[in-house]
C-alpha positions in Angstrom: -67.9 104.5 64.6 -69.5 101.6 65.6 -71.5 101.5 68.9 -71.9 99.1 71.9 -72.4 95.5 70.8 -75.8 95.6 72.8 -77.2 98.2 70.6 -76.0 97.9 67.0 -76.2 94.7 64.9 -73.2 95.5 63.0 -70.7 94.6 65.6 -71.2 91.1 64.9 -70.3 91.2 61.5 -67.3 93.9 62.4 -66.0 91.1 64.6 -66.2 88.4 62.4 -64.5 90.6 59.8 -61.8 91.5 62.1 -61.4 87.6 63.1 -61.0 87.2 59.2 -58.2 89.7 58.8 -56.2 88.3 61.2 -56.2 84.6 60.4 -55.3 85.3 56.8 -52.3 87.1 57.7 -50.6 84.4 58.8 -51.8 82.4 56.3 -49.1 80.0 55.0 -50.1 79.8 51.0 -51.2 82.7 48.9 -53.4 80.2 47.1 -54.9 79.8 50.6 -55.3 83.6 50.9 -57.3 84.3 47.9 -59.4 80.9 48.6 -60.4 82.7 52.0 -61.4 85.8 50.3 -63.1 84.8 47.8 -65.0 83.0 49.9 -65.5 86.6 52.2 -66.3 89.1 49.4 -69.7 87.5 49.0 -70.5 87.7 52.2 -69.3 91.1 52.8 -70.8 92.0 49.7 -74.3 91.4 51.2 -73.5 92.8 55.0 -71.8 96.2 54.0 -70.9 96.5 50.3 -68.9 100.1 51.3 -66.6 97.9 53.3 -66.2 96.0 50.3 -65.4 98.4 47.6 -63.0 99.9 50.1 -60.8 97.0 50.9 -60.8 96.1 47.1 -59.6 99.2 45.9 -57.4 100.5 48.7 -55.9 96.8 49.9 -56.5 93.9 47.4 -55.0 93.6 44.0 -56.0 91.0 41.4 -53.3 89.0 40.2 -52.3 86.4 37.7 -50.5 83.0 38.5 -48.1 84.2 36.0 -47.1 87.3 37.4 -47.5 85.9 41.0 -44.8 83.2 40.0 -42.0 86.2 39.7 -41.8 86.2 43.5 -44.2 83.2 44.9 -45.1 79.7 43.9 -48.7 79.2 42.8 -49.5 78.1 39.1 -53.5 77.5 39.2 -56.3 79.4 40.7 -60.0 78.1 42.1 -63.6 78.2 41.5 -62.6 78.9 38.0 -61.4 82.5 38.5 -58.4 83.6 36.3 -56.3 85.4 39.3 -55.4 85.2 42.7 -56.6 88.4 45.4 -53.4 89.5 46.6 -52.9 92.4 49.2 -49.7 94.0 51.2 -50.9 93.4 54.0 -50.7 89.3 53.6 -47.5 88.2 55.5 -48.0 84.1 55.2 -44.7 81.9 56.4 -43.9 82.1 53.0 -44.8 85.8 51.7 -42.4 87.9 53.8 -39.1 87.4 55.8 -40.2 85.5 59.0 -38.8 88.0 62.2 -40.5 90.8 60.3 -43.0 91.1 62.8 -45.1 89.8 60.3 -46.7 93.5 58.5 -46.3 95.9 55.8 -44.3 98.4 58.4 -42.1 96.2 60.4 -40.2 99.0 61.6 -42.9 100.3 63.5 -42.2 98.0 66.7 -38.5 98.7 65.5 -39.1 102.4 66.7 -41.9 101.9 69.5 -39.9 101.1 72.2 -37.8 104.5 72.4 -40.7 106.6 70.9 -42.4 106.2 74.3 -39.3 107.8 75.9 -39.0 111.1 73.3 -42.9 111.5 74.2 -42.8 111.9 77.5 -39.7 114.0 77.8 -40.5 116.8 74.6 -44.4 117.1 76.1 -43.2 120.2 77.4 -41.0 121.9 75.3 -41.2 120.7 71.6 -37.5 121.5 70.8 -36.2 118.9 73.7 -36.7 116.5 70.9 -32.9 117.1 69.8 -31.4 116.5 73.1 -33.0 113.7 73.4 -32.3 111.8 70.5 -28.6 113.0 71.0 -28.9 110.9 74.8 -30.7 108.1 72.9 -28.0 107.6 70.0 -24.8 108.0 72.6 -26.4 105.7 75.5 -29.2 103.7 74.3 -28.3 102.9 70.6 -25.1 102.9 71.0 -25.3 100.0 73.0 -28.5 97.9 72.3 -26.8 98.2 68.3 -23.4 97.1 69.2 -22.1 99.8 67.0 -18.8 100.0 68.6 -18.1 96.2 68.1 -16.9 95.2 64.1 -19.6 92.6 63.7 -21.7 92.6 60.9 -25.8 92.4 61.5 -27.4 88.9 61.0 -30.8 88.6 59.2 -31.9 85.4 61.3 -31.6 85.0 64.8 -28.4 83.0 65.8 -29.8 80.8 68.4 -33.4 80.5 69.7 -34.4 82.0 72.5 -33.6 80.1 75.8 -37.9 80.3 76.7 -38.8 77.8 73.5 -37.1 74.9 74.8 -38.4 74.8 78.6 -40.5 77.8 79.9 -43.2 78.2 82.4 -44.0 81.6 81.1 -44.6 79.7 77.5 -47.2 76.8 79.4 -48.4 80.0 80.9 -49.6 81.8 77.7 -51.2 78.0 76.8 -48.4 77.1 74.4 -45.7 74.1 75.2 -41.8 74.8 75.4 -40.2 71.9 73.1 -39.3 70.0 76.3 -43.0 69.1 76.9 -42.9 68.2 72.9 -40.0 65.7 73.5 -41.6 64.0 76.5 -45.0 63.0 75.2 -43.9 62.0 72.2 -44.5 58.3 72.7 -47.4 57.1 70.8 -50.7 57.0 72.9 -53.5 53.8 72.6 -54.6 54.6 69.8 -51.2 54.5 68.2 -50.9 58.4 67.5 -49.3 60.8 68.8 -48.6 64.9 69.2 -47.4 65.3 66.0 -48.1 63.6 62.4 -45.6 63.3 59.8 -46.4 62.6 56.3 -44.9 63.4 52.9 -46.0 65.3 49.7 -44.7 66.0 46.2 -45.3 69.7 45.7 -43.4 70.5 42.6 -46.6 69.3 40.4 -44.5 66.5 38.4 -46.3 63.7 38.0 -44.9 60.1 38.4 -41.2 61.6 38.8 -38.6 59.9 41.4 -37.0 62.9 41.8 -37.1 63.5 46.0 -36.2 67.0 45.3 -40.1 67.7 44.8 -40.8 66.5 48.2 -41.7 68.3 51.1 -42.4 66.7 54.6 -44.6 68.0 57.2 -45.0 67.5 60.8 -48.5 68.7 62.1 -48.8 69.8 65.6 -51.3 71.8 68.4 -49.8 75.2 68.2 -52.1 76.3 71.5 -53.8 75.1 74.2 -57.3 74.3 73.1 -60.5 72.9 75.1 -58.2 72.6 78.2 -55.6 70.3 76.4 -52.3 71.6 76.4 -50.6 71.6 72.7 -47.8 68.8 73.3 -51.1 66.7 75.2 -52.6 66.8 71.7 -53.7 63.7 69.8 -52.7 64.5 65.8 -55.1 62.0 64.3 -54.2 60.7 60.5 -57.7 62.9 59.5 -56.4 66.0 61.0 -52.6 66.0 59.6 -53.8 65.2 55.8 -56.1 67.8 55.8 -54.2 70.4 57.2 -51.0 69.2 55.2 -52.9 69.1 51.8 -54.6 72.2 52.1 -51.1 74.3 52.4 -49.8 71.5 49.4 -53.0 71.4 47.1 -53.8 74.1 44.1 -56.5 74.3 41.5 -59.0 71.2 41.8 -57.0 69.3 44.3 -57.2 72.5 47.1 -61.0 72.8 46.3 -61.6 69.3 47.3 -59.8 70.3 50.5 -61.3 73.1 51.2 -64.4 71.0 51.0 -63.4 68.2 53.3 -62.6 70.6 55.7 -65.5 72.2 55.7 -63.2 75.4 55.3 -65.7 75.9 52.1 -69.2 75.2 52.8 -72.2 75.4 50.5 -74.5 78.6 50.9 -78.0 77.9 51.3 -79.1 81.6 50.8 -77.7 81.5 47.6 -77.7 78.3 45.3 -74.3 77.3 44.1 -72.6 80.0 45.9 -69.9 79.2 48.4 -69.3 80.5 51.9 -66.7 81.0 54.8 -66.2 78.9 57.9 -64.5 80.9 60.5 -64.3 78.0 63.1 -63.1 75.4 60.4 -60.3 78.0 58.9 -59.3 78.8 63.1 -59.5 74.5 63.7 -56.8 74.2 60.8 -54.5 77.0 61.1 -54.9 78.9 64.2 -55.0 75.5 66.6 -52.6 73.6 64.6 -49.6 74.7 62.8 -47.4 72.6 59.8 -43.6 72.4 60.5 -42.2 72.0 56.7 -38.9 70.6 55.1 -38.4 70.4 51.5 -39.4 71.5 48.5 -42.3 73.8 49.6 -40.7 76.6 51.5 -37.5 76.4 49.5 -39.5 77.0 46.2 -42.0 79.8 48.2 -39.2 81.7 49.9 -38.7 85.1 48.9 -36.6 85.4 45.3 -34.5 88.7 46.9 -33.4 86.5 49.4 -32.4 83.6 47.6 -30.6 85.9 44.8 -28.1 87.1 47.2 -27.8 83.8 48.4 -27.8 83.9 51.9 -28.2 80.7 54.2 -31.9 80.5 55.4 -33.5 77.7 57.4 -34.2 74.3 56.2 -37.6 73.9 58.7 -39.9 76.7 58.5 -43.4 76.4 60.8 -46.7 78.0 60.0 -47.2 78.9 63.2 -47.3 83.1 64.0 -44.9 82.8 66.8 -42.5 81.6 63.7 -43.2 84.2 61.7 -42.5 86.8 63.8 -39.7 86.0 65.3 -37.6 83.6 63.0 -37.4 80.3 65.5 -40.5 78.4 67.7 -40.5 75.7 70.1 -42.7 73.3 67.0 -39.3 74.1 65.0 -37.2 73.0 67.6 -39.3 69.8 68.6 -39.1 68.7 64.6 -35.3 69.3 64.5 -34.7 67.1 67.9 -36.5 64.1 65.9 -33.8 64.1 63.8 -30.7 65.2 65.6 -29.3 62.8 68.5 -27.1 66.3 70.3 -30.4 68.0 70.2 -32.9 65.4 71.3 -29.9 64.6 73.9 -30.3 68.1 75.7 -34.1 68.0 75.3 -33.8 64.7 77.3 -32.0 65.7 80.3 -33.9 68.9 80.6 -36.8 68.5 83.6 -40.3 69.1 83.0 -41.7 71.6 85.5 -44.1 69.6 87.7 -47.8 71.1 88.0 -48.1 72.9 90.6 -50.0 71.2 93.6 -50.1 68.1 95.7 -47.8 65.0 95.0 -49.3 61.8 93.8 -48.3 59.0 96.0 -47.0 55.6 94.0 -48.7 52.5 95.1 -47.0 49.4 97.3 -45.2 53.1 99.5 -45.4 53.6 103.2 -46.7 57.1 102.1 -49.0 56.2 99.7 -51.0 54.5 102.8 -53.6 57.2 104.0 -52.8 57.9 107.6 -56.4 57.1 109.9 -56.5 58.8 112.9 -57.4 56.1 115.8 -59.9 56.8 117.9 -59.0 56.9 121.2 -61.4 54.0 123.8 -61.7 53.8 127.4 -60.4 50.6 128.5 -63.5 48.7 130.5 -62.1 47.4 134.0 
């Protein structure tokens, strides 16, 4: 057990482990996965070599491309390495069924809610248990499950929730409701805007015309960062290549990414050893997320759940909001550029004023600040 952060050195490196973990859930490439750790083994090699051994043999698998390819798209690896780490516990946008809740035991926040309830009434008496889950499958799950009704259980939500298109509660948590997407849209002076939109052919064919190879991403602020709100957010050009390319890029072309970012930076402990940048890997895909269309999450989708061909979404988002519960307000935002109902209801919804005092326009009676006159004798 590790102690107080004031009196053992190893809580800094627990921490930065820990930060690690949960960035490269989420993920959105497995090639971007096994860049990460390949880059943290090293490291963690050097800092706690137990920690190592036991992630490698009880979480991480190494993998081919080939066999990788059965269920995810990846066909070359990095850094000259002949497989890919892979572990169960990676969820990325395109790894696992997005309203999962994004783990290996999704069913555990499927049970938590009512296992609070069994607790605190069998603390007693152990054998209360079956009463109570008799009151909990007549009352509770009877009716949360709609198992009266003939209606058949969808696997993706059927409508967004109301919150992702204009919340306070969502500008609250420093995330913006699609409604603040919509209205700062407009380009700013330097000619960008909140989002950046470019094109890539992901299918690896070289010089082909076919536009089914294509995917098209829209890079946005996924949370409020250095007081800037996400739909505030300037998306340079530099910023949506880089962050587009390195979910696009494999082999070669991803190393040179990784680079650029500065994702992958050169050890100086070590001579032509590589190491992690956890504030470079947090800039790219913790503040900003990629809303894709295309090739890319059509080809990296599940096999199961193409095979028993059931409709699933045209935009997907990297963002962890998407991943865990199937729809986000980036999602919605993209889909409004391109549909006039959509972007018709996104226009006539009100933004929530700041709270605080009214700006007063120029040329009113009430922008004119009232002086109080001081009050003279008048001299006989």
């Amino acid at each position: 057990m590790l102690r107080s952060r004031s009196t053992d050195p190893r809580r800094a490196n627990f921490n930065q482990l820990e930060a690690i973990l949960g960035i490269s859930r989420t993920l959105p490439t497995i090639q971007l996965f096994d860049a990460v750790w390949q880059l943290v083994f090293p490291w963690l090699h050097t800092v706690c070599p137990r920690a190592e051994t036991y992630l490698k043999s009880t979480y991480f698998k190494s993998v081919t491309p080939e066999n990788l390819q059965r269920q995810l798209h990846c066909r070359s690896t990095l850094w000259g390495s002949k497989h890919l780490w892979f572990a169960g516990f990676w969820s990325g946008i395109i790894g696992t069924y997005p309203g999962s809740s994004c783990g290996t035991q999704p069913l555990e926040s499927f049970h938590s809610y009512w296992q609070g309830r069994v607790r605190a009434k069998a603390r007693a008496e152990p054998t209360e248990i079956f009463a109570c889950m008799q009151d909990l499958y007549k009352d509770d799950w009877s009716e949360k499950f709609s198992w009266q009704e003939k209606r058949a259980f969808l696997t993706w939500p059927e409508k967004p929730s109301e919150a992702l298109y204009n919340s306070a509660s969502l500008r609250s948590a420093g995330r913006s409701p699609a409604v603040d997407f919509w209205h700062s849209r407009s380009p700013r002076l330097c000619g960008s805007k909140n989002y950046f939109q470019c094109y890539i052919r992901t299918d690896g064919v070289k010089n082909s015309v076919d536009k089914s190879g294509i995917t098209t991403f829209w890079i946005l602020r996924s949370m409020r960062h250095e007081g800037l709100m996400p739909a505030e957010a300037v998306i340079t050009k530099a910023i949506g290549h880089r962050v587009a390319n390195l979910i696009a890029a494999e082999g070669k072309e991803l190393e040179k990414w990784l680079a650029e970012s500065g994702i992958a930076q050169e050890d100086e402990r070590t001579a032509g050893s590589k190491r992690l940048n956890l504030d470079n890997l947090r800039a790219a895909f913790t503040n900003h997320c990629a809303v894709m269309e295309g090739h890319l999450p059509c080809s990296c989708w599940p096999r199961l759940h193409r095979k028993v061909k059931e409709p699933f979404p045209t935009v997907v988002c990297t963002c962890v909001e998407f991943l865990m519960h199937g729809e986000c307000e980036h999602v919605i935002f993209v889909k409004a550029l391109g549909n006039n109902t959509l972007a018709a209801m996104l226009e006539k919804m009100p933004v929530v004023a700041k709270k605080g005092r009214k700006r007063k326009t120029e040329g009113s009676k009430t922008a004119r600040p009232k002086t109080r006159q001081r009050k003279t004798k008048s001299v006989p």
